[in-house]
C-alpha positions in Angstrom: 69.5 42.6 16.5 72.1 40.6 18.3 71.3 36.9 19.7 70.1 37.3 23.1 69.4 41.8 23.1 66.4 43.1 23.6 63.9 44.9 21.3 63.1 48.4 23.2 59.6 48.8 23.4 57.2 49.6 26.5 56.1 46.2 26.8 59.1 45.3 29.3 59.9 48.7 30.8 57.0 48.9 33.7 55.1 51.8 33.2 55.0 55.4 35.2 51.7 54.7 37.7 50.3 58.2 39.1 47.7 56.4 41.4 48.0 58.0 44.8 45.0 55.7 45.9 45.4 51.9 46.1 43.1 48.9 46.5 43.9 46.8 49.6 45.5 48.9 51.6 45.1 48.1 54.9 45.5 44.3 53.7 48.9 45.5 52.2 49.5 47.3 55.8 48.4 44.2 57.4 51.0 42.3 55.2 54.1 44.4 55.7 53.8 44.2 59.2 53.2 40.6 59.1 56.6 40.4 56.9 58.2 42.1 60.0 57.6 39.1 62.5 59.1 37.3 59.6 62.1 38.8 59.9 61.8 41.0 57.0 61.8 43.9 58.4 64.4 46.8 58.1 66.0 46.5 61.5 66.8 43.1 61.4 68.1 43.6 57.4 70.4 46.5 58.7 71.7 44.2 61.0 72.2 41.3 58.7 73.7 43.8 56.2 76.4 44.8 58.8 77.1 42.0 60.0 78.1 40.5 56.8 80.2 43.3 55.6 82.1 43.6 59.2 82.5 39.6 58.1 83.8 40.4 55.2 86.1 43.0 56.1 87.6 41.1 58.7 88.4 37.9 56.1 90.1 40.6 54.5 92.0 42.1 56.8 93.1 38.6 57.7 94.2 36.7 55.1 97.6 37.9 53.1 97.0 35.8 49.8 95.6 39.7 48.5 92.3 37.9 47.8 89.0 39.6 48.1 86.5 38.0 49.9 82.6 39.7 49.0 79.7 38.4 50.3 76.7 38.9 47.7 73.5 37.5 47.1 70.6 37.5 49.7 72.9 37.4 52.6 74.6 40.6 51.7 71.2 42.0 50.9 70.3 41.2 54.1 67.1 39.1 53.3 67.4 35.9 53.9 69.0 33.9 57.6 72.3 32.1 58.1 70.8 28.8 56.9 68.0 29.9 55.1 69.5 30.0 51.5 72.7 29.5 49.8 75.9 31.7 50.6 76.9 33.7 47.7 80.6 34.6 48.0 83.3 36.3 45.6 86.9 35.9 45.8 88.1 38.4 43.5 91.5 37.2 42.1 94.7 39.9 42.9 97.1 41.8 41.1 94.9 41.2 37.4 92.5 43.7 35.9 90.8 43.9 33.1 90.5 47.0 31.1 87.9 48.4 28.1 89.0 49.8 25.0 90.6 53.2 25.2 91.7 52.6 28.8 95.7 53.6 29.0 97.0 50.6 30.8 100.1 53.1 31.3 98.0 54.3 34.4 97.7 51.1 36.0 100.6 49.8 38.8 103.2 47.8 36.8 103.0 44.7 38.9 99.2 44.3 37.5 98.0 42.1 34.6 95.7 43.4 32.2 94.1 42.1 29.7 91.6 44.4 27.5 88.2 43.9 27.5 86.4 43.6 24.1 83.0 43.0 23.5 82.7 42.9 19.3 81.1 40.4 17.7 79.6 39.1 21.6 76.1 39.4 22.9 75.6 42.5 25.3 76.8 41.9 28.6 79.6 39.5 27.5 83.1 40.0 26.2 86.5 38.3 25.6 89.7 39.2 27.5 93.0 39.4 25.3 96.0 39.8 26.9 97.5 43.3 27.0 100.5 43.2 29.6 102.4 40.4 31.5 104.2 40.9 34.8 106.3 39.4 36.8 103.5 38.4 39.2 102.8 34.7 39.4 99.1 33.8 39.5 98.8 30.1 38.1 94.8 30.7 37.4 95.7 32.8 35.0 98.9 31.4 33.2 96.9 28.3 33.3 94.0 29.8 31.1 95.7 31.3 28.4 94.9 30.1 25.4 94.8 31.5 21.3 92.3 32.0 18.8 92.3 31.3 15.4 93.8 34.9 14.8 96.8 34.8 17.1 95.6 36.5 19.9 95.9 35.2 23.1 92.7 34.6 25.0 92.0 33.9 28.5 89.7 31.2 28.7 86.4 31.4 31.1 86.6 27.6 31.4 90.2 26.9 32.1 89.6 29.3 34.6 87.2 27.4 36.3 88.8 24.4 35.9 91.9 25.3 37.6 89.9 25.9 40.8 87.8 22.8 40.1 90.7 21.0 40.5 91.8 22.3 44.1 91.9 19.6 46.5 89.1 20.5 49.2 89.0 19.4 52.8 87.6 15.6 53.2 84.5 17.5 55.6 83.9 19.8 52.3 81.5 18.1 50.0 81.8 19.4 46.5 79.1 19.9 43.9 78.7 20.3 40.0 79.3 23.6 38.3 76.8 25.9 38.2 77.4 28.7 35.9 80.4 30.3 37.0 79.9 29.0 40.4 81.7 26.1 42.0 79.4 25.4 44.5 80.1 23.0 47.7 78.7 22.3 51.2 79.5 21.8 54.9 77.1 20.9 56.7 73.9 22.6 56.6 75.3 25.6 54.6 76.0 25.8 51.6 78.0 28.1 49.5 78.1 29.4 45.9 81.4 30.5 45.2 82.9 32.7 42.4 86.4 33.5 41.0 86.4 36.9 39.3 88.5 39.4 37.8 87.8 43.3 38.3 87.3 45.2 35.2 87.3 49.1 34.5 84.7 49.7 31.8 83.2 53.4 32.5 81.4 53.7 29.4 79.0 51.3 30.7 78.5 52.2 34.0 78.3 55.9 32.3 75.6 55.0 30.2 73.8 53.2 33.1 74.3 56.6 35.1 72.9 59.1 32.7 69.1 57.5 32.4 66.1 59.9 33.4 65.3 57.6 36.7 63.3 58.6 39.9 65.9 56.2 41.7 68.1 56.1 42.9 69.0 59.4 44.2 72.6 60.6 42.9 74.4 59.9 46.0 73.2 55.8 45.4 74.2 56.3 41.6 77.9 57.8 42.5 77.9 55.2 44.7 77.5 52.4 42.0 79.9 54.1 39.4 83.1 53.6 42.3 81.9 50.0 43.4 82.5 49.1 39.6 82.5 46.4 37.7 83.5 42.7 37.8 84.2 39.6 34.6 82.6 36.4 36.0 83.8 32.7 34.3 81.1 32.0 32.3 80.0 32.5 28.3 76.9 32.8 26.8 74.7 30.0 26.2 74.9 28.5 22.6 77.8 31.0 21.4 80.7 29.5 19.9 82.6 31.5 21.5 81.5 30.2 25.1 85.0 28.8 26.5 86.5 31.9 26.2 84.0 34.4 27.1 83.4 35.9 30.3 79.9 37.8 31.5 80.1 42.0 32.7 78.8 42.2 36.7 78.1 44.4 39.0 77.6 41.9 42.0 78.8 45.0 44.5 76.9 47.6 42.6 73.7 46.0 42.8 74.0 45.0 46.6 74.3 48.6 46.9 71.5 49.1 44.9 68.8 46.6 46.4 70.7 47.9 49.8 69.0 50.9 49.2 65.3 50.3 47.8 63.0 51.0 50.5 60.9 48.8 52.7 57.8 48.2 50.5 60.0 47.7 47.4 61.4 44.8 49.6 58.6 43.4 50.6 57.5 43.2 46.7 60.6 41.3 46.0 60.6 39.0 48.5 56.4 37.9 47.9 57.8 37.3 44.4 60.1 35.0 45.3 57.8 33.4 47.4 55.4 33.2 45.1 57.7 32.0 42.2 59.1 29.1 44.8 55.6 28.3 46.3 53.0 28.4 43.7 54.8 28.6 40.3 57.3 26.4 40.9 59.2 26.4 37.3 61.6 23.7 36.1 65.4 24.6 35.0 64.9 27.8 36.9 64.0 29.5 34.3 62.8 32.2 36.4 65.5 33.0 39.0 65.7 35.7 42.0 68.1 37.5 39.6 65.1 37.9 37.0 62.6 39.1 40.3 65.3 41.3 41.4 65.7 42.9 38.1 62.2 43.7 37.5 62.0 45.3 41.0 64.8 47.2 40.0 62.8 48.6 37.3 59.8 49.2 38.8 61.7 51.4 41.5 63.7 53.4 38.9 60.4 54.0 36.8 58.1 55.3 39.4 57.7 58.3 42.0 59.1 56.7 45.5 56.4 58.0 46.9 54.0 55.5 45.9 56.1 53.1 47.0 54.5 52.7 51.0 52.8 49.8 53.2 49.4 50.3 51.5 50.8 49.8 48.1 52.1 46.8 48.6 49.7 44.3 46.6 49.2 47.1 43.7 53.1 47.1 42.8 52.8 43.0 43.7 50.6 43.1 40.8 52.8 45.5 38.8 55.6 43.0 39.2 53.7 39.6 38.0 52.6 41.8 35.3 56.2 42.5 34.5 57.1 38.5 34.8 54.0 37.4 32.6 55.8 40.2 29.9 59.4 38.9 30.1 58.1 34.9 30.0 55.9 35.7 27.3 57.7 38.0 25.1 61.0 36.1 26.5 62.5 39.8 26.9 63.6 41.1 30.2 66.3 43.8 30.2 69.4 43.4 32.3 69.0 46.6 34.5 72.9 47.4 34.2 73.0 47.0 30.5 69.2 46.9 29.4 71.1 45.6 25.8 71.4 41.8 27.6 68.5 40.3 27.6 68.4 37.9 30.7 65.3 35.8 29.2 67.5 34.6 26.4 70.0 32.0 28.4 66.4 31.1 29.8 65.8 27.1 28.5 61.8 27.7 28.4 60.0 25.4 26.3 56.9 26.5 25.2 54.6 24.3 26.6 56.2 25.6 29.6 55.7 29.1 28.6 52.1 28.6 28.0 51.7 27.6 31.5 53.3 30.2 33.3 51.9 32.9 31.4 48.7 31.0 32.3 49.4 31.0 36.1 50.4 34.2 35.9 47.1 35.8 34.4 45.1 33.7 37.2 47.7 35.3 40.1 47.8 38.6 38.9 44.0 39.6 40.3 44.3 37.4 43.3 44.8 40.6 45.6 45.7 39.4 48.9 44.1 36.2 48.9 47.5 35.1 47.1 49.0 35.4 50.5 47.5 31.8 51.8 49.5 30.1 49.1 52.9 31.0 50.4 53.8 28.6 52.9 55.8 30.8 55.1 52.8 33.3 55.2 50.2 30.9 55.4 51.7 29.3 58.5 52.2 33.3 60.2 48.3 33.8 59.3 46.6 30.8 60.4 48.6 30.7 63.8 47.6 32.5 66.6 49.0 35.8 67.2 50.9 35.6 70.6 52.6 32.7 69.9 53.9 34.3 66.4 55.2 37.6 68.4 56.8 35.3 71.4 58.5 33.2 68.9 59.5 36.3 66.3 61.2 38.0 68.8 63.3 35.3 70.6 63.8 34.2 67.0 65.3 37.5 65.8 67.3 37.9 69.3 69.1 34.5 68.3 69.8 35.4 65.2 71.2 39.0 66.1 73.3 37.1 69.0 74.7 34.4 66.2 75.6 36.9 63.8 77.4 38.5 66.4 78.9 35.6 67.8 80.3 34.8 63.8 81.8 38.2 63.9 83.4 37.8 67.1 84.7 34.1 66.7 86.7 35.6 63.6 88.1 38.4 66.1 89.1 35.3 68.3 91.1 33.7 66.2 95.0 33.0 66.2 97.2 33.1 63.7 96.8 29.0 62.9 93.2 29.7 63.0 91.8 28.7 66.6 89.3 30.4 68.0 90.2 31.4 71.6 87.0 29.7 73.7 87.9 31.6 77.1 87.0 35.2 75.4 84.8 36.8 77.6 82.6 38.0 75.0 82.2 34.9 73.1 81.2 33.4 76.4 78.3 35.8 77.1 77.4 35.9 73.6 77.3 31.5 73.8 75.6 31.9 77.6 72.5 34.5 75.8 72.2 32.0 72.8 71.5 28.9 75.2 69.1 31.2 77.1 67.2 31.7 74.1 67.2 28.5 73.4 65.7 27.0 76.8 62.8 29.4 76.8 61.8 27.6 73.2 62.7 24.4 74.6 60.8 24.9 77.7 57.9 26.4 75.6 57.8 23.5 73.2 57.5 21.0 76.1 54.9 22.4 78.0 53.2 22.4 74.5 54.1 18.7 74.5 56.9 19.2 71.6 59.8 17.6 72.1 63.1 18.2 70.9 66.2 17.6 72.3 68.4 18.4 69.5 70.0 21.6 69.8 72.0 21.4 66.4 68.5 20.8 64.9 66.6 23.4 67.1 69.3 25.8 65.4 68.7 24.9 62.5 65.1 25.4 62.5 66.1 28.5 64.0 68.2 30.1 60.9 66.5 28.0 58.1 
């Protein structure tokens, strides 16, 4: 077997569960409605959701550089607020494509660049990019990363790559940060963004293979879906291959946003206790358990099982089935990348095994905690041991903000000229500005005759959306 695959047995493909009866039901009830005050609940996801893509598409329609812009990540899954978690974005580089074997590149526009994708002799779910045909087109990220191996082929290299953009003066208010992976990460202010050059790739096999697995989701509309999104190479190698600088890892950043897009409430609410629960109580070092791992494993679970189990009474039965699922891949270090099941996303993992021993420890003690678990989630804990008037006063002028900033993002973008200035006397912007402040004097007002006080409106807004 190849460094980093995955030996295919049943002990990491979550098992078929006919139960139609569930313990803790109402407690799972009382939990997903709880989650909705939280701001996990569908509306408020659709919104976020749209209002990123409308975001998105106006960036696009915007700039002329033929750049991309996708959001991904928790923002474009709508789960998380504006300054709640990291920004995920994808500038997708124009006018170069990467093709698998067997593709004719005869059929792509002559002013592209391709290179052919070949994955021989790399571990699954990571591949090379040779150069197939040069054009005209100047793109300086890629003449830059050019490079030749030992045979005489010319390479582009995943780390040239990166360094070209590391290298791009920023704006003095833009505070740069280390590489992460194939992120170049940096900040302004209180939000922070991940940010990652890629290069589309057509490999059909793959998402072909993906496609034809007996599933019970997603339905084939979500699956033809997937196929056209595609594919993406992302700057990065695998970890210990000598081959690192010049490989790149197979994504489907778009596909799977689709994908979690379209896993219904409870499977939602599953992931997001899992993060929770990962970031409150098991608190790993080196993330070696990431929201990519929980997300996967979700993934699974949904494909794997009727969708009709999947409802608000199940909630802390498939909560189990999951930490089952994460005790399996820490312990057996196997985990399946749900796109290509061959990568095995424990592998890259740096988990020592004293480590090990402890998660799988704290994972056997969570696993039979039932609801109970819910008190040690800070988020939670705080909902549960406040009073209940209070919470569904401050929920709904919370989500009302958040809704009216969103909106007011979108509509900033439609204000702006040419040079970038946002026209301030647009009468929409204005009402949007006037309902924001509104919302923020009621908390204001509420906080002092609770003798809180805080005059800080950047911080109260911050509060807000973190």
């Amino acid at each position: 077997m190849t460094e980093g695959g995955v030996e295919h047995n049943m002990e990491w493909t979550p098992s078929c569960t006919r139960r139609y009866r569930f313990k803790y039901e109402d407690e799972s009830k009382e939990t997903s409605n709880l989650m909705n005050l939280l701001g996990y609940g569908s509306g408020l996801r659709q919104r976020r959701i749209n209002a990123y893509r409308k975001l998105d598409s106006l960036r696009n329609a915007r700039f002329t550089n033929d750049v991309t812009t996708i959001t991904a990540g928790s923002k474009a899954e709508g789960l998380t607020c504006f300054f709640e978690s990291d920004m995920d974005t994808m500038f997708i580089i124009p006018h170069v494509v990467c093709l698998d074997v067997g593709i004719n590149e005869e059929t792509i526009p002559s002013h592209i660049i391709v290179f052919t994708m070949g994955t021989k002799g790399h571990n699954a779910g990571y591949c090379k990019l040779q150069q197939g045909r040069l054009t005209s087109t100047y793109c300086p990220a890629i003449s830059n990363a050019l490079c030749i191996d030992g045979c005489g082929n010319v390479l582009l290299s995943s780390t040239q790559f990166v360094d070209f953009f590391r290298h791009n003066p920023y704006p003095s208010e833009i505070q740069q940060h280390a590489r992460a992976g194939p992120s170049l990460p940096w900040s302004f202010g209180p939000m922070a963004h991940d940010v990652v050059r890629a290069i589309r790739v057509y490999c059909p096999g793959i998402l072909q293979n993906w496609a034809k697995r007996c599933r019970y989701w997603p339905p084939p509309d979500i699956v033809e879906n997937v196929i056209v999104l595609g594919a993406f190479v992302n700057p990065i190698g695998f970890k210990g291959s000598e081959h690192y600088h010049v490989e790149w890892r197979i994504c489907f950043n778009t596909g799977e946003t689709e994908l979690v897009n379209n896993l219904n409430d409870t499977q939602i609410k599953i992931y997001v206790l899992l993060k929770m629960i990962v970031k409150d109580i098991l608190k790993p070092r080196k993330k070696v358990i990431t929201s990519y791992i929980l997300k996967n494993i979700v993934l699974w679970l949904a494909e794997n099982n009727p969708q009709e189990l999947f409802h608000s009474g199940s909630i802390f039965h498939w909560l189990k089935e999951g930490l089952i699922s994460l005790r399996t891949a820490i312990s057996s270090r196997q985990l399946p990348y749900y796109m290509i099941p061959e990568r095995n996303l424990m592998a890259e993992r740096d988990l020592v095994s004293g480590q090990q021993d402890e998660l799988v420890k704290s994972l056997t003690c969570l696993i039979d905690e039932g609801p109970k678990i819910l008190r040690r989630l800070k988020k939670i804990r705080q909902a549960i041991i406040g009073h209940k008037e209070p919470l569904l006063w401050y929920s709904k002028l919370r989500i009302e903000f958040e809704i009216l900033y969103l909106e007011l993002s979108i509509r900033q973008m439609q204000c702006k000229d040419e040079n970038g200035v946002v026209n301030t006397s647009d009468i929409i912007l204005l009402i949007l500005c006037y309902g924001m402040m509104e919302v923020l004097n009621k908390i204001i007002a509420r906080m002092h005759s609770e003798g809180t006080y805080l005059n800080d409106i950047t911080q109260l807004i911050g509060m807000i959306l973190g």
